[in-house]
C-alpha positions as CSV (number, residue, x, y, z in Angstrom):
1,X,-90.2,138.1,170.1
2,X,-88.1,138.6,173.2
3,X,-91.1,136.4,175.2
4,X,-90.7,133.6,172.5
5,X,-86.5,133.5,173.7
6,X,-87.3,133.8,177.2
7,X,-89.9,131.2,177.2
8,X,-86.9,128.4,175.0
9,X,-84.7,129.9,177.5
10,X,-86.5,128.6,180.3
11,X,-87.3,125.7,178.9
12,X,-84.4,125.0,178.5
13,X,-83.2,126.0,181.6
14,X,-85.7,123.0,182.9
15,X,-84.3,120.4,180.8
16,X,-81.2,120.7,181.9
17,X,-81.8,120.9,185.3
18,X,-84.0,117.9,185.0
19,X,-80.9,116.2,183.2
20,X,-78.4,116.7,186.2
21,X,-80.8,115.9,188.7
22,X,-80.7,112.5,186.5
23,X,-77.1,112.2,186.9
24,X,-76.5,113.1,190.1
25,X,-79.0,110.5,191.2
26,X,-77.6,108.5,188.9
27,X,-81.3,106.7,187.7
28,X,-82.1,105.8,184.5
29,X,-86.0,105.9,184.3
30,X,-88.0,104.7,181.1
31,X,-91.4,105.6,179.8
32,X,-93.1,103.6,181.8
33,X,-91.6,105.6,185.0
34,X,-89.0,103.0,186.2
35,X,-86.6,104.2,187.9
36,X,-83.6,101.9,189.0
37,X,-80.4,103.6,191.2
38,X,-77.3,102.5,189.1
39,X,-75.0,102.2,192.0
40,X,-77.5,99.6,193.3
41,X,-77.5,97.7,190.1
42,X,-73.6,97.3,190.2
43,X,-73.3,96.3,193.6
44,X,-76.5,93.9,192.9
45,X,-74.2,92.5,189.7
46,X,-71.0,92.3,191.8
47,X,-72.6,90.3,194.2
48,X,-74.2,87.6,191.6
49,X,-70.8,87.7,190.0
50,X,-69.2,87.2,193.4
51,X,-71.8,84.2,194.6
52,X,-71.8,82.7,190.6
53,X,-67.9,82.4,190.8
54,X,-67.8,80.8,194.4
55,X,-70.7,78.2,193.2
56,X,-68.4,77.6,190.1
57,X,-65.7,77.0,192.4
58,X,-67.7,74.7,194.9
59,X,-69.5,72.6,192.6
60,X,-66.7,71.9,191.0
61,X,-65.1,70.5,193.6
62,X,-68.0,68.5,193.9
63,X,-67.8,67.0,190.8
64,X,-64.8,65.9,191.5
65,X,-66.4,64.3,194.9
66,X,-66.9,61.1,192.4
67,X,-63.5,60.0,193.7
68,X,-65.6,59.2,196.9
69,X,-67.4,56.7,195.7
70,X,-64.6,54.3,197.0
71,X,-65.5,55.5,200.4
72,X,-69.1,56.1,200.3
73,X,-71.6,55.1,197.3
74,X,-73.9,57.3,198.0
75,X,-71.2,60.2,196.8
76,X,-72.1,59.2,192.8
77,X,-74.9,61.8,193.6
78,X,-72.2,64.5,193.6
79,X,-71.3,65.0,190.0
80,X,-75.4,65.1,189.1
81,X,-75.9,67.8,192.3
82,X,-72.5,69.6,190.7
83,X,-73.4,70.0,187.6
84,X,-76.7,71.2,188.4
85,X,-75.5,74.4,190.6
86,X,-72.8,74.7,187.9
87,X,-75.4,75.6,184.9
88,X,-77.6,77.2,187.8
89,X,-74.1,80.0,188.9
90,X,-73.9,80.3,184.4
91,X,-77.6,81.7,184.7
92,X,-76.5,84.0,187.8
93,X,-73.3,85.3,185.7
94,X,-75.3,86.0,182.5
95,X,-77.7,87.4,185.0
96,X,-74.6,90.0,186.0
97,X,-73.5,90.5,183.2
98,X,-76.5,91.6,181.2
99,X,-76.8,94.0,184.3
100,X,-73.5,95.0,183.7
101,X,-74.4,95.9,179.6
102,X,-77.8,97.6,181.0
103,X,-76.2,100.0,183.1
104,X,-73.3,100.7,180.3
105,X,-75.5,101.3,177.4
106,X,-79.3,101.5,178.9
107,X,-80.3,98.9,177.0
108,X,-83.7,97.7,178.8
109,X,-84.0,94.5,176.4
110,X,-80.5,93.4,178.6
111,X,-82.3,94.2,181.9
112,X,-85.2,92.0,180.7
113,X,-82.9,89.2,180.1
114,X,-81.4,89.2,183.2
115,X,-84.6,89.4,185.0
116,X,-85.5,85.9,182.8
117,X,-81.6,84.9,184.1
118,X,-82.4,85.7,187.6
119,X,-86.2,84.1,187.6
120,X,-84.1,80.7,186.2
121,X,-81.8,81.2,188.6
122,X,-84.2,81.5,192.0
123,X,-86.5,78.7,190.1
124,X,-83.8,76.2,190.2
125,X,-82.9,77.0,193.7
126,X,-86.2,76.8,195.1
127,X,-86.7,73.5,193.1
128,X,-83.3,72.3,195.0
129,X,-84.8,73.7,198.3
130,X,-88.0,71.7,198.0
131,X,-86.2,68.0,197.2
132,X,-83.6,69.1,200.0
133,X,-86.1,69.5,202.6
134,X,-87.9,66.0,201.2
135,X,-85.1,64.8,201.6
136,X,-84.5,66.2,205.5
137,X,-87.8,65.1,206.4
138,X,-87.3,61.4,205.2
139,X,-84.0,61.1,206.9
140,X,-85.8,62.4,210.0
141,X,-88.6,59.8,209.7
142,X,-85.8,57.0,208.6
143,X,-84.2,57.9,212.2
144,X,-87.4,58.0,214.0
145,X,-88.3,54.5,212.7
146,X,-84.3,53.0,213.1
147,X,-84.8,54.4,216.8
148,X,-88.3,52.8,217.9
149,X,-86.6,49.6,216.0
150,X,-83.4,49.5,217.6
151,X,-85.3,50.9,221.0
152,X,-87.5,47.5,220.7
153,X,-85.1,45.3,220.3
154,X,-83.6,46.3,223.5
155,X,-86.3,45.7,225.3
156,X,-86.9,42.5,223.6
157,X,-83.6,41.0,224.4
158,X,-84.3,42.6,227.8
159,X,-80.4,44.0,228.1
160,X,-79.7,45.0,231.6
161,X,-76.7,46.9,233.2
């Protein structure tokens, strides 16, 4: 009988040692062996909470860049390009915040959606990364041509100093 309380005893003895080694890692592991540091989790979510607030901010402002259509047509792009990093810095937010309700209640099914909020997120960016460098590249063949053209002419109208 006394080997039956010594062997609980020690078991139990284990499981709580295993239980503060948890905590003062401060991981939260699942079955499948997962383990994910807290404190890097909450400075990952202050971070997307930082950057989704300052692209709030900035695409806002460039929203309101359709005032600068007087000046330069091209600007009615803004608004469209705004609104576009606005929905994409909602996705980071939600991102943050369902990392914020993962690490207070352990809830994996929040982790999952802001892994789906984070994939959106980096998706949209890339897709904005992709027509930006198009976009680079045309300019840069536009200014090639306009060069050799204006370059030409020069030598055409055989301008001397």
């Amino acid at each position: 009988m006394e080997d039956l309380d010594m062997y609980q005893k020690d078991q139990y003895n284990q499981y709580n040692q295993y239980n503060q080694y948890n905590q003062n890692n401060q991981n939260s592991q699942n079955n499948n062996g997962l383990s994910i540091s807290q404190s890097d989790l909450r400075s990952l979510a202050g971070w997307a909470k930082f950057i989704a607030i300052v692209q709030i901010i900035c695409a806002a402002i460039m929203c309101l860049g359709v005032l600068a259509i007087i000046i330069n047509p091209v600007a009615i792009i803004y608004p469209g390009i705004g609104a576009v990093i606005i929905i994409m810095a909602l996705k980071l937010l939600n991102a943050a915040n369902s990392i914020r309700r993962f690490i207070d209640t352990g809830d994996y099914y929040s982790l999952s959606n802001s892994l789906q909020d984070f994939k959106s997120y980096f998706k949209m960016n890339g897709i904005l990364m992709i027509i930006g460098i198009a976009f680079t590249i045309l300019i840069v063949i536009l200014a090639i041509v306009a060069i050799g053209t204006f370059g030409s002419m020069l030598n055409d109208y055989r301008f001397r100093y």
